[in-house]
N, C-alpha and C positions, 0 to 999 in steps of 0.2 A: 796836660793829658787831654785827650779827646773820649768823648763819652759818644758811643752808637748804640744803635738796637742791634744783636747780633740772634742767631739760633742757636740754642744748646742743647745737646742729647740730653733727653728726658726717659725715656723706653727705649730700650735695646732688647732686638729680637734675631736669635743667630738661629738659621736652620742649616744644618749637618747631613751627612747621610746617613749617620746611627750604623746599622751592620756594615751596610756598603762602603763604608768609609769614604764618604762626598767629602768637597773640600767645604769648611765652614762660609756660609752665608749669612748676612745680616739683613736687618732693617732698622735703621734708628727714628725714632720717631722724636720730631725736636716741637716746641714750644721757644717763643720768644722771651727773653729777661736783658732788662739792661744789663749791661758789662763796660768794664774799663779798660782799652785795648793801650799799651805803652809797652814798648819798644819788642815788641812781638810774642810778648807773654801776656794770657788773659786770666785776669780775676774776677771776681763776683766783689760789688761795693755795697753794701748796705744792704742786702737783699735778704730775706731767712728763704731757707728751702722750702718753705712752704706757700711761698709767696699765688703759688698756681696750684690747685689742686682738684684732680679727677676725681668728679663725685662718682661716676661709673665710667667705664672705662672697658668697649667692646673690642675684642681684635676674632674676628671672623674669617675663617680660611677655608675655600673651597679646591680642594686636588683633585684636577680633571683626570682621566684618562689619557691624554696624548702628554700627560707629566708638568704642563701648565699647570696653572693657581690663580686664582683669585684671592689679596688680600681686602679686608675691609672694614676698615677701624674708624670705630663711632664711640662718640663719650661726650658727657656735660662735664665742662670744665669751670670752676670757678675762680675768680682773681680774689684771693687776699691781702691784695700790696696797695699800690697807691700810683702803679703806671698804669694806663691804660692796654691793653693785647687789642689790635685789629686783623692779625694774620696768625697761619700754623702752619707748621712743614713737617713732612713726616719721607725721609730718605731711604730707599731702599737699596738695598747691597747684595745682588744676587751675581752678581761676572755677568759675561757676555755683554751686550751692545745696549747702546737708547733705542735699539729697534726691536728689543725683547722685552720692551714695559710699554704694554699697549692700553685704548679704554680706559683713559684714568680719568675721575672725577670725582666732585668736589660738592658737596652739599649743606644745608642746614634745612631747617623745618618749614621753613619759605619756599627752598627749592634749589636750583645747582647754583653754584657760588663760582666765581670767576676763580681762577687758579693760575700759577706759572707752575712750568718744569724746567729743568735743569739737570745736566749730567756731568758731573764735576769726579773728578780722585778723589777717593778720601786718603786726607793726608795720613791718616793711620796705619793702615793697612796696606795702601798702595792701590785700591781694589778699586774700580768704576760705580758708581752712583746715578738713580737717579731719584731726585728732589722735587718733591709737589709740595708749594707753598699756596694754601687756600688762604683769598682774602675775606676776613668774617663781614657780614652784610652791615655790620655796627659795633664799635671797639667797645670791649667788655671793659666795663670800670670797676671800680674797688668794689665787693659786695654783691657784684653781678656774676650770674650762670650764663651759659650758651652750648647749643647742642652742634654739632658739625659733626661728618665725616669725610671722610677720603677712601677711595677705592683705586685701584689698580690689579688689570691684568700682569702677569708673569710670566716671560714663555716657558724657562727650564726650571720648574719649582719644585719637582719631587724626581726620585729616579723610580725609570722601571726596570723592570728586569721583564723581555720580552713583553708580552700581552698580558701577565697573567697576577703581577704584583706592580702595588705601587707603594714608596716607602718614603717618608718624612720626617725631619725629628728639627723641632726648634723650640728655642727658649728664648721667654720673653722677660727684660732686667728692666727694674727704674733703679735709676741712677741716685736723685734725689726728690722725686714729688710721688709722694702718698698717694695711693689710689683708695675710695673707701668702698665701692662695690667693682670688682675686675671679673668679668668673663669671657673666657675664651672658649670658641668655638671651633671645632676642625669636622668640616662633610667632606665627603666623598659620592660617588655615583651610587644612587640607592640597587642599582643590583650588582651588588657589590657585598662581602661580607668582611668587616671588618677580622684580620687574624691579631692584631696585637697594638691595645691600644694604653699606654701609660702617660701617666700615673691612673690608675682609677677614675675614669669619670666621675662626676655626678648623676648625670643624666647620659645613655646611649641608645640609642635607637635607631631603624631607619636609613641609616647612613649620616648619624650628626652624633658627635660626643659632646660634654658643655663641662667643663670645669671652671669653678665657682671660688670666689677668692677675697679676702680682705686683707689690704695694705695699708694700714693707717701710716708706717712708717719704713722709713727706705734705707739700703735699699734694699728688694724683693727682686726674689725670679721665679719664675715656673715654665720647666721644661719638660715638652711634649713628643710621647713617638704616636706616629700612625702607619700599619701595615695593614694594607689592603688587599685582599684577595679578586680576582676577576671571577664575576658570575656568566651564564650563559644566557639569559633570560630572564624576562620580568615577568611575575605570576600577575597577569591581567585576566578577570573575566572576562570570556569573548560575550556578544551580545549583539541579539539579530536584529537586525533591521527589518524583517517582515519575512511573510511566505508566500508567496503565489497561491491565490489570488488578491492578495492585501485588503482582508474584507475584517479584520480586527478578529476575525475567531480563535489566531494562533497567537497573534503579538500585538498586543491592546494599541499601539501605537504607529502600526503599517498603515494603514487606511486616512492618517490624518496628514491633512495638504503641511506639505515641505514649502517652508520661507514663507515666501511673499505670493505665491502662487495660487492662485483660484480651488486648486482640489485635481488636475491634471496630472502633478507631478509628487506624489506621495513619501511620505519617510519609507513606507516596505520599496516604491520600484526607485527612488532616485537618495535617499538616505544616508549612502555610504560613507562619504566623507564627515557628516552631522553624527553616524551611530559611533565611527571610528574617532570622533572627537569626545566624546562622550563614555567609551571606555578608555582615553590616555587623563581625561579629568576625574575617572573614580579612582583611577590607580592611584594618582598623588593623594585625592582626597583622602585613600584607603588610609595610604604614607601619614596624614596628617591629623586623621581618626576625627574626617569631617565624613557628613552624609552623603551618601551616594545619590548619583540623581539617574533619569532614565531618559531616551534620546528626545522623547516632547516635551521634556522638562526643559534641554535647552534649545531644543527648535523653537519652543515661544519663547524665552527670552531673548533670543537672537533675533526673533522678530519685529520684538518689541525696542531693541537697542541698535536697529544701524548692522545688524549682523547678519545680512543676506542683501545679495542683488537680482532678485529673485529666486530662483532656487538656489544660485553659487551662493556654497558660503565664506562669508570672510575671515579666513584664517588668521588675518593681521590682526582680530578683534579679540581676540582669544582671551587675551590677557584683562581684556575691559569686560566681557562675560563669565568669566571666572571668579573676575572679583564681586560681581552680581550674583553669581550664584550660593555664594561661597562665603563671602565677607572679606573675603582677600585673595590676593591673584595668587593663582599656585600652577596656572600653565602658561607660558610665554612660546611665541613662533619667533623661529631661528630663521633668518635669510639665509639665500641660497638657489640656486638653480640645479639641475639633473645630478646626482651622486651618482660615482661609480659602485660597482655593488663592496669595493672595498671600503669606500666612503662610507655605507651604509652600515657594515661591521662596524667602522670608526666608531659611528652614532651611536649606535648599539652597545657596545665596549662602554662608550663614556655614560649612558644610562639613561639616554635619548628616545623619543621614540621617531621613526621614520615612518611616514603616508607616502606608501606605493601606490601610483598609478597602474594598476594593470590592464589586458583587455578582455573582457567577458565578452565574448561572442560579436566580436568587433565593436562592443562597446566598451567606455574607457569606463573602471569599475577601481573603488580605492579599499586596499585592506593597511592594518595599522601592523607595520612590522616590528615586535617584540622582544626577538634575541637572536642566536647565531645555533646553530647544529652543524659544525662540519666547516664545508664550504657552505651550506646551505641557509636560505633565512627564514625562522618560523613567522608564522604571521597568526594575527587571527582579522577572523575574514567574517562581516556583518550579513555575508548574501546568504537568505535562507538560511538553513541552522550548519553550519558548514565550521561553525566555530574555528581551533586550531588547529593547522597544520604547518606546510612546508608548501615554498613561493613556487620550488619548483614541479611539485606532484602537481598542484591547480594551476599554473599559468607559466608551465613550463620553466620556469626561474629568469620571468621577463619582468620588466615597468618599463614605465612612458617617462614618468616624471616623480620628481620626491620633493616631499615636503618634513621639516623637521620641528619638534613642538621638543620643547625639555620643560623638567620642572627649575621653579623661579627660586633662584638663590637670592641674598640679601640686595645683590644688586641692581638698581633700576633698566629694565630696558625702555631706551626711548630713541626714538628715529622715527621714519616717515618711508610709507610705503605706497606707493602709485601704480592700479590697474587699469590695464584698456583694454575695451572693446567695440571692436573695431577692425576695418581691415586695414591696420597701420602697426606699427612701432614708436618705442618711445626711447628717446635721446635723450639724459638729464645732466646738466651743467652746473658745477658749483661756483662759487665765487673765484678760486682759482685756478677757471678755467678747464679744472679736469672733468671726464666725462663718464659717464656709465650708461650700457644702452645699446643700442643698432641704429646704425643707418644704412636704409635698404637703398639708399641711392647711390653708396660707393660702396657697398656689401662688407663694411666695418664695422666690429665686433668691439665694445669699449668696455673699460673695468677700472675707470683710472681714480674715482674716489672710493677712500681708506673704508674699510666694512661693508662696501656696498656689493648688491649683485643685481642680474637681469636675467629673468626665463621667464619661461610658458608653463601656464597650468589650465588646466581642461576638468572639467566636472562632466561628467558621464559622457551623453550625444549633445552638449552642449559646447557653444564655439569657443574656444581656447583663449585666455587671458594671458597678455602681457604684463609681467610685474616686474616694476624696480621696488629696492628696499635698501634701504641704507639704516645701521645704528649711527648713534652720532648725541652724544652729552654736550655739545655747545652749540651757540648759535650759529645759523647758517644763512645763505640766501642760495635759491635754488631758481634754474629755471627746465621746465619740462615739456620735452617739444615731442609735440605728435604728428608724425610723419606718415602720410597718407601711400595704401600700396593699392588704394583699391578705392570706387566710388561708394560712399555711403552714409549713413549717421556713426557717431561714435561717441562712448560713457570714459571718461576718463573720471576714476576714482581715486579722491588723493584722501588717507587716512595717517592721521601721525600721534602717536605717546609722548608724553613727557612726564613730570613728576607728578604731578597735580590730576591727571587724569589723560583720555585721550579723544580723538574729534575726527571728522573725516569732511571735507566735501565734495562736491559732484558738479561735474562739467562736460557739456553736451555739445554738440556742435554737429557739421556736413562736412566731410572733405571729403577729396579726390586723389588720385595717384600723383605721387610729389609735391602735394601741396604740404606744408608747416602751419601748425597751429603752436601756438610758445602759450605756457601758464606762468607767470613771474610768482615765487612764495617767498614767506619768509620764516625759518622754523625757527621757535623758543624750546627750549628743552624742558623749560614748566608746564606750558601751556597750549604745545603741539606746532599747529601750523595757523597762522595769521596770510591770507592773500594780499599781499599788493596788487594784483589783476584779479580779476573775479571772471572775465571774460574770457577769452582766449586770443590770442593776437595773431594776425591769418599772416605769414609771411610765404609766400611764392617764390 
């Protein structure tokens, strides 16, 4: 006989479509145990079922609006045997393609963990798979705990029915290892009302249910439905940014200098994107029954943090000022370029908020758009006391540009996001070659690495920013060339997230029309972005 290390279903989790009648879906989540493989039947040799055991044991689920999900199962496991475990795989079983299980990673308390995938049949069922086996950073011995988790997007994870429901029902089995604290959690988009959520939670609120559970002995299941109702709108405090003449008599915080700026450029006349940030951060904090703050509460913090290029503010930072303000991140910025106004319903639907560009008086002026009327999209608007209305009674039902912020589910966002200004364009290359970006010298338009995007964003009479962004949980090497369309100086601002925290640096230069400047980086998914050039390298 031959002795290997193989995987064995440990937790089975099948989601259905409960009324709908979906065809059943699974996710197995497996743990390693030696086994004895001869002549094509597998047994277990010496082993007790308890040889592995979940001291907790999280499976977190978030049901988007466009019927996507987010899985994301985290637990301390401990080994009672006398092998060593260096690895875990947790297989999911939803139909469709390896091109519908996107964003997957792989963590522990150090930081992302190297991982494989794999899309194999499951020989049971006949049904397609795919398998993420995390390698642990250090093999757990007899007597030792280790914390990990795994996360993966979904694309087909719930059914809708039109716009207005979204429906889910799955049950989660161990087979044979005890769990001794299990919680499961199911969110959804907080303007959202939940209509029908079983068994009884423990805890509901908000758009998050938690059901709370002890396993000492196997095997156990708990099966869950969630029907969600589609809301219109999110109830946000609108909140002014000033009155004319921004002399603090009406709004204690008009008259005080915005960013980085001498005292020229004020929160009441230039504020809007800083107040509109600041009513999408009370809304969560509302959601999460933290303090509310007010807009020069974080115009200094941002000042203080790398959060402005003088008056622009950096949106990409969001998540690194929130957690300062806050004690924890509770708003992250979503990549992206110009949405169509149907994209912006999307956002809106899924419980997003959308920063419209629009134009006040040929100036570019930003209101935070909040839910849907009709065809129409309510906003609320920080000019003057003009609070809530509708985009198209004030500015005709126009914008320039969109920017999208959600609240931060259990999932890390990390990537790396690059501004210029400049009269140029930025080309970015990944290791394999693919591109994202413009190049104005053969008027080509690129989008070819995975999550990433490329537009323009403009802050009031201020000149228009080019930005790439890309998500991305593993390591990368990146190169970012700034391509001259015009004679001048130029700021190229690279800022990137990872587990650990996030960093930015800043690179200055002279070019001219057609000349190439290249920035060579190299991004960690702990630790952000490390340069290998710090310079820029002048290619003509």
């Amino acid at each position: 006989m031959k002795t290997r290390v193989l995987l064995v279903s440990v937790i089975l989790l099948t989601l259905t479509a409960g009324i709908f009648e979906r065809e059943v879906r699974e996710i197995y989540a497996s743990t390693p145990e030696n086994l004895i493989v001869s002549e094509g039947l597998i047994q277990s040799q010496g082993l007790s079922s308890v040889d592995l055991v979940y001291r907790t044991l999280n499976t977190e689920t978030f049901l988007d609006a466009d019927g996507s999900g987010w899985i994301y199962l985290n637990g301390v496991i401990e080994n009672w045997g006398s092998s060593d475990y260096s690895e875990s795989s947790w297989c999911y079983q939803f139909g469709g393609s390896p091109s519908d299980y996107t964003m997957i990673f792989a963590e522990d308390g150090e930081g992302i963990l190297d991982f494989d995938v794999e899309w194999k049949e499951d020989w049971l069922t006949g049904w397609g798979q795919t398998c993420v086996t995390a390698h642990l950073r250090h093999p757990i011995k007899n007597g030792m705990d280790y914390w990990y988790g795994i996360g993966i997007k979904i694309a087909d994870f719930s059914t809708i029915t039109g716009e207005d429901i979204i429906n889910a029902v799955w049950t989660v089995k161990s087979s044979s290892t005890p769990v001794m604290e299990y919680i499961n959690q199911a969110a959804w988009p907080h303007n959202r009302e939940a209509a029908l959520v079983t068994p009884e939670p423990e805890e509901i609120q908000w758009g998050r249910a938690i059901w709370r559970r002890t396993y000492e002995q196997a095997p156990w299941e708990l099966s869950v439905e969630v029907t969600v109702d589609l809301g219109n709108s999110m109830d946000v405090t609108p909140i002014s940014q000033g009155t004319y003449p921004f002399d603090d008599l009406d709004i204690p915080w008009e008259n005080k200098p915005l960013g980085l700026t001498s005292g020229s450029q004020t929160i009441g006349s230039h504020g809007c994107y800083l107040t509109c940030m600041t009513m999408a951060m009370n809304y969560y904090a509302k959601i999460m029954q933290l303090e509310r703050i007010t807009p020069d509460i974080l115009n200094e913090v941002a000042r203080e943090n790398g959060g402005f290029d003088g008056a622009n503010f950096n949106g990409y930072l969001v998540e690194e000022l929130s957690s300062r303000i806050f004690g924890r991140v509770i708003l992250q910025d979503e990549l992206g370029g110009l949405l169509t106004k149907e994209g912006v319903r999307k956002e809106l639907r899924a419980g997003n908020f959308v920063l419209l560009g629009v134009r006040n008086n040929d100036l570019e002026h930003y209101v935070l758009a909040i839910g849907i009327d009709g065809e129409d999209i309510i906003i609320n608007d920080p000019l003057e006391q003009r609070g809530r209305g509708l985009l198209s009674k004030n500015y005709g039902g126009n914008y320039v540009n969109t920017r999208v912020f959600k609240m931060v589910t259990s999932t890390p966002s990390t990537g790396v996001e690059a501004g210029l200004h400049s009269p140029g364009e930025l080309l970015v290359t990944d290791s394999q070659g693919r591109r994202t970006g413009f190049d104005p010298r053969t008027g080509q338009h690129y989008n070819e690495i995975p999550n990433s995007s490329y537009w323009e964003d403009q802050l009031v009479d201020l000149e228009p920013v080019k930005i790439f962004g890309v998500n991305n949980f593993a390591p990368e090497e990146y190169t970012i060339e700034v391509i001259g369309t015009g004679t001048g100086p130029y700021t190229l601002h690279v800022g990137a997230s990872g587990t650990r925290g996030s960093n930015e640096k800043v690179v200055t230069g002279e070019i001219s029309a057609g000349e190439v400047h290249a920035v060579d980086l190299t991004y960690d998914p702990n630790q952000g972005i490390v340069y290998k050039t710090y310079l820029p390298l002048v290619r003509r």
